[in-house]
N, C-alpha and C positions, 0 to 999 in steps of 0.2 A: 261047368266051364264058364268062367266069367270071361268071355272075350269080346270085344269089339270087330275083330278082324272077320271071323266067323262067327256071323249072328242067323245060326241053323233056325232060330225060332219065329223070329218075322217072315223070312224068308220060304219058309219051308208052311206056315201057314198063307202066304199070300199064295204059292202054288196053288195050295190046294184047293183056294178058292175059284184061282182061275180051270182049275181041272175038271171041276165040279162044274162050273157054270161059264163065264167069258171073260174079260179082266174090267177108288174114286175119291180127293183127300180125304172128305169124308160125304158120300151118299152125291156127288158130285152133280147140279142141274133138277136133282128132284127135289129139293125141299123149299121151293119156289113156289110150287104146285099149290093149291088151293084145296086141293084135295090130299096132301103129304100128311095129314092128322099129326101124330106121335112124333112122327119125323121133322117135323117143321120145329121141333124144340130146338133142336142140332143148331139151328141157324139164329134163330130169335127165341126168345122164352113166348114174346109176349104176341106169337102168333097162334097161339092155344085158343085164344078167345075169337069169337067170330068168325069162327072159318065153315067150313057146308059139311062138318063132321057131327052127328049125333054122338057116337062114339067110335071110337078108334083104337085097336086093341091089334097091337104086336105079336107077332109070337114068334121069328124069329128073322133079324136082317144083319147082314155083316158087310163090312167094308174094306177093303185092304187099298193102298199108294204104295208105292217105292218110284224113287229116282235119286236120280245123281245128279253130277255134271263133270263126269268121268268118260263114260263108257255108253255108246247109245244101243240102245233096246232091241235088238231082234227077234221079233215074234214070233218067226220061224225056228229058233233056238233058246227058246226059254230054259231048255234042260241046265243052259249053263250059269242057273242063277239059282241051282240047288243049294247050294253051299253059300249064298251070297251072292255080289258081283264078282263072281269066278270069271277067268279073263279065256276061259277055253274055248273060245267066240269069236266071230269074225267082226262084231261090230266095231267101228271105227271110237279109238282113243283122244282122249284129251288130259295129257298128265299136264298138269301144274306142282307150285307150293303149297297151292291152299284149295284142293278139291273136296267135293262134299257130297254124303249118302246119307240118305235117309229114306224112311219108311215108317208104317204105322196101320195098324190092323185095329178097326171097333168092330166089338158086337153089340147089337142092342137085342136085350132079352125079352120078355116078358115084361111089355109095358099096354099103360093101357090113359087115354087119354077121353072126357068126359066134361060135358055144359053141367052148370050147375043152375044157370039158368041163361037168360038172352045178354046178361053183361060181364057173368063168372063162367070160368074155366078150372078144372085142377087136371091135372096128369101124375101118373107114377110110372118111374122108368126103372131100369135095369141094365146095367151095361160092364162090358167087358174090355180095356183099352191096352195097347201097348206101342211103342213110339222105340226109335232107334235114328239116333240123330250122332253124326263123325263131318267134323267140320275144321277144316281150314289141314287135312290130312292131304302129304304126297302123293300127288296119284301113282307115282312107280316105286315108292313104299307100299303103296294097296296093295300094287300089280303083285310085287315081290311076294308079299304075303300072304297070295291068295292064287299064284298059278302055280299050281300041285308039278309039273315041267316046267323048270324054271330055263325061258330063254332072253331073261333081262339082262338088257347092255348096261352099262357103268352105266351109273348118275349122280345127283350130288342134288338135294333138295336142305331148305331151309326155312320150316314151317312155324308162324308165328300165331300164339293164342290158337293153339290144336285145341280141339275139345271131343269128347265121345260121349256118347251115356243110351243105355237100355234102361228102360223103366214099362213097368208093366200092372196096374193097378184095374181095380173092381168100382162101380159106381151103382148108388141108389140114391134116386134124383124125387123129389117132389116139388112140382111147378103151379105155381096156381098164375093165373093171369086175367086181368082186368080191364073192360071199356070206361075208360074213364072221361073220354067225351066224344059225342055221339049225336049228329045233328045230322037234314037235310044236304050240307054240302063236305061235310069231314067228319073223321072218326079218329080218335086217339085211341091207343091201348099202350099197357103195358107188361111187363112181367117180370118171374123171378122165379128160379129153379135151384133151388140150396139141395148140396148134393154130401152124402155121408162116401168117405172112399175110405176103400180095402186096398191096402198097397200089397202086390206081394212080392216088391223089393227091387233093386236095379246093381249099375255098377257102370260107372264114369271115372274118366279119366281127364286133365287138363296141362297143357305145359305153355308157357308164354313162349319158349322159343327152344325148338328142337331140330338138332338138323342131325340131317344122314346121309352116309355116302358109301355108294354100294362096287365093287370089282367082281365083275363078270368072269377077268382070271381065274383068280384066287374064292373067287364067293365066301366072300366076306365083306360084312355090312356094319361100318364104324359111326355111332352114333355120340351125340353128345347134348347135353340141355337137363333139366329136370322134369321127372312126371311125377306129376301127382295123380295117385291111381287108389279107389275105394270102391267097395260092395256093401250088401247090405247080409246081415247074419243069413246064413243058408240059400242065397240066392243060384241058382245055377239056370243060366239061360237059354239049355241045353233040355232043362225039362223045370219051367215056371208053374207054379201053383200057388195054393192059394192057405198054404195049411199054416203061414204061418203069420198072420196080416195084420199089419200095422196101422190106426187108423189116421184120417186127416178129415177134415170137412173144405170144401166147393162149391161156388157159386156162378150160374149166370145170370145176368141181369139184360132186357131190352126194353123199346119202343117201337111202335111202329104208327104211322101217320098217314092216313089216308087221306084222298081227293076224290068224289062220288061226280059221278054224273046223272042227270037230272031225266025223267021221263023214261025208264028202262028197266028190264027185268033185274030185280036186285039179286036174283040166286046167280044167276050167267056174269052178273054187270056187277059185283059189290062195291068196286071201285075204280075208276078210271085210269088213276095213279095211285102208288104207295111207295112209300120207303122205310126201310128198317135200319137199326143200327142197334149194337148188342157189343160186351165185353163178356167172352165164352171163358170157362175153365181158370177161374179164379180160385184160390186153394194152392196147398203143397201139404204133405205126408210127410210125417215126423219118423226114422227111424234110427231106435236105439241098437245101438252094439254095433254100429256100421266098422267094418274095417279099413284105416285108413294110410296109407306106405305115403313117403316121397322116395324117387327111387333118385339118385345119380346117375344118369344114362351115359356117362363117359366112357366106354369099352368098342372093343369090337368082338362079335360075335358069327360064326358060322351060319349063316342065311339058310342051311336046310334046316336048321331048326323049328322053320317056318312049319316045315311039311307035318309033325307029326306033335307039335307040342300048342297050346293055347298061350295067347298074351302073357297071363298071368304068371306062367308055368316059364316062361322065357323070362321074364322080371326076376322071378327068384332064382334063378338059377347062373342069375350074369350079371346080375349088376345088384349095386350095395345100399340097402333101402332103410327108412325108419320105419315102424308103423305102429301103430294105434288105435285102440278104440274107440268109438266117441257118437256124437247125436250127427245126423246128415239129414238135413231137410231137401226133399224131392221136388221141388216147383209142376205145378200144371201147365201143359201152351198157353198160356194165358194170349187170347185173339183178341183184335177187334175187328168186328165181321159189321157188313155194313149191307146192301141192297135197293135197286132201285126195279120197279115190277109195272109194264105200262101194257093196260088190257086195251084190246088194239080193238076187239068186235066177241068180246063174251064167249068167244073160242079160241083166237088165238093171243097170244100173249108173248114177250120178248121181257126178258129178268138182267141186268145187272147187278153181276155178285164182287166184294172184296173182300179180302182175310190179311189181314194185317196181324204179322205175331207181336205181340209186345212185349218179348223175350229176346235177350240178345244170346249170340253165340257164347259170348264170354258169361253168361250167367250161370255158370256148371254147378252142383247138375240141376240143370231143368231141362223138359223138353219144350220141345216150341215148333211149332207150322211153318212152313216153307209160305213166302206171302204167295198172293197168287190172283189173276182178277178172270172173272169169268162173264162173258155172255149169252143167254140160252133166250133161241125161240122156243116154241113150245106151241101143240095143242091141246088144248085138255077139255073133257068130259068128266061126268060124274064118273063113269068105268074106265075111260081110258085115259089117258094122259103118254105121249110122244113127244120127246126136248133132244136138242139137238147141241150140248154144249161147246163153246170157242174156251178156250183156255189159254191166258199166257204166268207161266209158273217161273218161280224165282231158283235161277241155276240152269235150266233147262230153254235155250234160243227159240227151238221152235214153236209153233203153234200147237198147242193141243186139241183136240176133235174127236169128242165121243156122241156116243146116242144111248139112249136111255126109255124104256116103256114100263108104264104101270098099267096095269089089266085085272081090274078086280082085285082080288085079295095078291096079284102076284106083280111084283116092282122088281125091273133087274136092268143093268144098265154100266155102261165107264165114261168117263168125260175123255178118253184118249185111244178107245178102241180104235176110231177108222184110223186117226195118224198114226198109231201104230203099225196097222197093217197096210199103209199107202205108202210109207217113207220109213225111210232106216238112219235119222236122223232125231229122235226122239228119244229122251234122256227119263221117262216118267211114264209111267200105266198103270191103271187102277181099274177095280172093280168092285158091283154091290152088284146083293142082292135080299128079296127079304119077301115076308110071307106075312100077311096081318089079316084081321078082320073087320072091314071097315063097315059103320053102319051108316046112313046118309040121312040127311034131314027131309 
């Protein structure tokens, strides 16, 4: 089932994360930490080098986000986001022209991060990604589509540059990272993480300008505009794998630039200030035999078709399409991620984060990051580390407010847990968690 509308697969694995453990864009507030080893790739390459890690070995952490700027989050009712943003909810709406869902699930496998001596670094990583991004979509076109009891009033929506796309790919990274200067009052470093990807395939949709209008009489929903809609050979996002994978190559690249303070313990105190800045997830997957339709969306069509058919399956069956086979190149989120980290007293510490996508909507298909800026105090120890992240995320009005703890080999945490569970105006929630073997200097 190639559908946008119902994407059972993001969904139904971020459940399970939260079921499993408590509900981050990606590892949200911990990879700040000084002790984050492996993890600290995510954010900068080039914090591999120098940090209080001997070595640092993975073995398994996952992260799952979703939000909107739809439908806000009731955490007492999660059941109703089995299926997606199913509307069987009490949480309060906000339909527009141009509403937006998204979500995205990593795992990081079997990585393992190591000094090579006091100025080299290398890492190898492992990782598993999937992204699910619907942008500038009706919200009572969602609604319509996705409450199994349909008790939608007329509407009449006019959605300009719509876009959708799932994509779901495999990553094996190796980072090597560098002190490249290194004195009594500053430290420069850098790095670079070229990464080999496994695509195992997507399926996006885009139209400049679609509108639809829906009668609660008659239920019937008359559409008109053009879609362009394609997958890739065998993709089914109902049940993704990896059997049939297409390759591409990916790269990160950073910096990071320290300020030392003078007379003080350098394992506690390495640096006074620092800042980072990194362009993440550079790369895109080439795949051959994509299938590719323009459909003609001028008809009107019976609205319970909703109930028991896929996007796809409703395209061919109602309206008059070209289609084709042809190459489809997949884009990476390509970010730029930037960070500022001020060690207040060699325990306590306060980080500002940004993520800037540098992907636009209209770039289909690629996926891309929701921007987003974050501020985390934080205390950390060699065994423990406690961060308390602020969050302001792009779509989403409120504040976000999680917490986060690492304990030895075990890190678990969301940037949006308390707002979640304090207000019922929250459009976003995430969660990690992850299991390593850290060994310390």
């Amino acid at each position: 089932m190639k559908s946008f509308f119902k994407w059972r697969l993001f969904s139904l694995t971020i459940l399970w994360l939260i079921g499993q453990t408590t509900l981050a864009q990606t590892f949200i507030g911990s990879t700040v930490d000084n002790q984050a080893g492996v993890h600290s790739l995510l954010l900068n390459p080039a914090l591999a080098v120098g940090s209080k890690m001997r070595l640092d070995i993975n073995l398994i952490s996952s992260s799952a986000f979703i939000g909107n700027d739809y439908l806000s989050i009731d955490m007492s009712d999660l059941d109703s986001f089995q299926n997606g943003f199913e509307l069987n909810t009490d949480g309060d709406t906000n339909p527009t022209d141009n509403n937006n869902f998204f979500g995205n699930v990593d795992i990081l496998g079997p990585s393992i991060l190591f000094n090579l001596d006091q100025k080299n670094s290398l890492a190898f990583t492992t990782r598993v990604r999937g992204f699910f991004n619907l942008n500038n979509i009706g919200g009572d076109l969602y609604e319509l589509a996705n409450t199994e009891y349909n008790e939608q009033t007329d509407f009449s929506v006019s959605m300009e540059d719509a876009s959708g796309l799932i994509h779901a790919w495999a990553e094996i990274g190796a980072s090597y990272a560098r002190i490249i200067l290194d004195d009594e009052n500053q430290s420069l470093k850098a790095g670079l993480t070229l990464k080999y990807l496994a695509g195992a395939g997507g399926v996006y949709g885009e139209s400049q300008l679609l509108t639809a209008q829906y009668s609660n009489q008659t239920d019937l929903l008359t559409t008109s505009g053009e879609l362009r809609y394609g997958y890739t050979s065998g993709f089914d996002s109902d049940d993704i794998n990896f059997s049939d994978i297409k390759s591409g190559f990916g790269a990160d690249i950073g910096v990071v630039y320290e300020i030392k303070e003078q007379n003080v313990n350098t394992y506690y105190n390495p640096y006074k200030f620092r800042f980072g800045v990194s362009v993440m997830d550079i790369g895109a997957i080439n795949y051959e035999q994509t299938t590719r339709s323009i459909y003609n969306m001028d008809n009107t069509i019976d609205a319970n078709e909703f109930d028991n058919k896929d996007l796809d399956e409703i395209l061919e069956d109602n309206f008059n399409g070209v289609e084709a086979l042809g190459r489809t190149k997949m884009g990476l989120p390509t970010s730029l991620q930037f960070f500022g980290d001020y060690n207040i007293n060699g325990s306590f510490f306060v980080s500002a984060q940004g993520a800037i996508s540098l992907k636009k909507n209209k770039e289909n298909p690629v996926s891309h990051l929701i921007n987003s800026f974050t501020l985390t105090p934080r205390f950390e120890r060699r065994w423990v580390s406690v961060y308390s992240p602020l969050s302001i995320r792009q779509y989403d009005s409120s504040l976000a407010w999680g917490i986060g703890v690492r304990a030895g080999p075990l890190m678990i945490g969301s940037g949006s847990i308390v707002s979640n569970l304090i207000s019922n105006n929250s459009k976003s929630t995430d969660l990690y968690v992850g299991l390593k073997v850290p060994i310390y200097k």
